[in-house]
N, C-alpha and C positions, 0 to 999 in steps of 0.2 A: 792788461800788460802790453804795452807797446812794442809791435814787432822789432824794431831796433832791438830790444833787450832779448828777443829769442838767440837772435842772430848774435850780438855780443857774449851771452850765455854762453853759446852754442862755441864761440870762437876760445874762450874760456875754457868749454871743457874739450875740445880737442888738444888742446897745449897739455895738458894732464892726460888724456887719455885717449890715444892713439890706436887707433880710429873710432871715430864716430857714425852712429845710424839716429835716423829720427825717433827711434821707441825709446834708445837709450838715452835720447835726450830729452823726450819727452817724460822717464820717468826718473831723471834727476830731476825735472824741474817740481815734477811731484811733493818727490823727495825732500827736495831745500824748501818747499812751501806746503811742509807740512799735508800734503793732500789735498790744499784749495784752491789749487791751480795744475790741470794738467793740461797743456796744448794737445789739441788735435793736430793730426796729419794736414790738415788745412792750415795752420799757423807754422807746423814748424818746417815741412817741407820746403815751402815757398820763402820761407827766411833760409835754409840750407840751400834752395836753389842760387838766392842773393849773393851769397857767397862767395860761392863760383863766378856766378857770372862779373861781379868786381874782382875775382883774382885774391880773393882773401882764404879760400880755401880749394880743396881739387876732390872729384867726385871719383871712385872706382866703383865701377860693378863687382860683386864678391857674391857668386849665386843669384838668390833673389833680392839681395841686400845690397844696397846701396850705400857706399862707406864713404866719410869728410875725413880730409886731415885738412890740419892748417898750413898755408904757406908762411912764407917772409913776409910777403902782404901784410896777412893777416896779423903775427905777429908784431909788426910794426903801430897798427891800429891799435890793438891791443896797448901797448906801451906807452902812444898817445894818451888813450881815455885815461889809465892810472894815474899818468903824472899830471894830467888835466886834474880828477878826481882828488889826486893828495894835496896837491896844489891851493885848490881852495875849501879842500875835505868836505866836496860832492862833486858830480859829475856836470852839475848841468844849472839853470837858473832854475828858483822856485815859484813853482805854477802853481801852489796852494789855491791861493786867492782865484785862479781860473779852475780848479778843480772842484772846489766849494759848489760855484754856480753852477757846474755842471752835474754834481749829483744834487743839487736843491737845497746847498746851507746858505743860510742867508750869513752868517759869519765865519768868516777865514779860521779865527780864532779858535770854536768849537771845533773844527775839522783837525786843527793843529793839536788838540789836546786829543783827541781822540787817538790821531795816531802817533803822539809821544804814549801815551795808554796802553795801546798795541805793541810799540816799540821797545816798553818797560816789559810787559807780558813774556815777547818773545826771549827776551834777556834772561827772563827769569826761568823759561822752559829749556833754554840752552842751557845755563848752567846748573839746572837740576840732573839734563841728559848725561852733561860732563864735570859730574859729583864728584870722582877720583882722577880727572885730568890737571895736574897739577898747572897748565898754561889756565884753570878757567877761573883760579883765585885773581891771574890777573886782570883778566877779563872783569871780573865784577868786582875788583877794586878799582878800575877803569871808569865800570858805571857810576860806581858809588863818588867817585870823585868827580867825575858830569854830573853829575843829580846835585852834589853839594854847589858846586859854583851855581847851576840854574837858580838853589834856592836864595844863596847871597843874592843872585841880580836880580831877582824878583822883589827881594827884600827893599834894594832901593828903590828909589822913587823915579816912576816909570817914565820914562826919555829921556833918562841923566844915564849919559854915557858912560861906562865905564873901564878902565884900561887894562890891556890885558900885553904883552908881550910888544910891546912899545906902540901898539895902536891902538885909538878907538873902537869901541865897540857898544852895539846898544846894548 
């Protein structure tokens, strides 16, 4: 996990929950990943030091505990990445094809279906978790209607662009 993303996590969950310590944000991050990912004190302190020291967040002593709220700063950052993120619904360009080679796929391709794979799994344990939450039929009418467009545009024939909300798309 890229420390950028402890540090945005981290600025994430101060806006929600005032104030923040590194355990408790070490065992959100737990938490949201399922238990396959807990940072140590070595990742998430030094991203909570980050923080601070750009003026995205401010540090009090409280006992032995060391508390983060977020600033204005931080906030502002914040507001950046989402409308960056909705904008082109993700955060950032895609590094598949350089991730492939780095854990040893020799195709992009395989790597992408694995984590569509993953990505469907996760969907489906979420809305098992939130069986009686009435937002999760949206949710996975959501999927269901991404899963059906994938299957249309795979249907065609592959490089023939197809249109979708008055632009191209492959």
């Amino acid at each position: 996990m890229p420390p950028r993303m402890i540090g945005l996590y981290a600025l994430a969950t101060m806006e929600r929950e005032v104030p923040v310590h590194g355990y408790l944000l070490s065992q959100r991050i737990a938490e949201r990943t399922a238990g396959s990912w807990r940072p140590g004190a070595g990742a998430v302190y030094p991203s909570l030091r980050a923080l601070v020291d750009r003026g995205l967040a401010t540090r009090r002593g409280v006992g032995r505990r060391q508390e983060y709220r977020i600033t204005p700063a931080g906030r502002a950052v914040l507001r950046r990445v989402r409308r960056r993120a909705g904008a082109t619904g993700r955060g950032g360009p895609d590094l598949s094809a350089l991730w492939a080679e780095v854990v040893g796929e020799d195709d992009a391709g395989r790597l992408l279906v694995r984590r569509l794979e993953r990505t469907v799994e996760g969907l489906v344990a979420y809305l098992a978790s939130r069986s009686q939450d009435p937002a999760s039929r949206l949710v996975r009418a959501e999927m269901e209607a991404v899963l059906d467009r994938a299957r249309l545009r795979l249907r065609k024939r592959p490089g023939t662009p197809t249109r979708r909300s008055g632009r191209a798309t492959a």
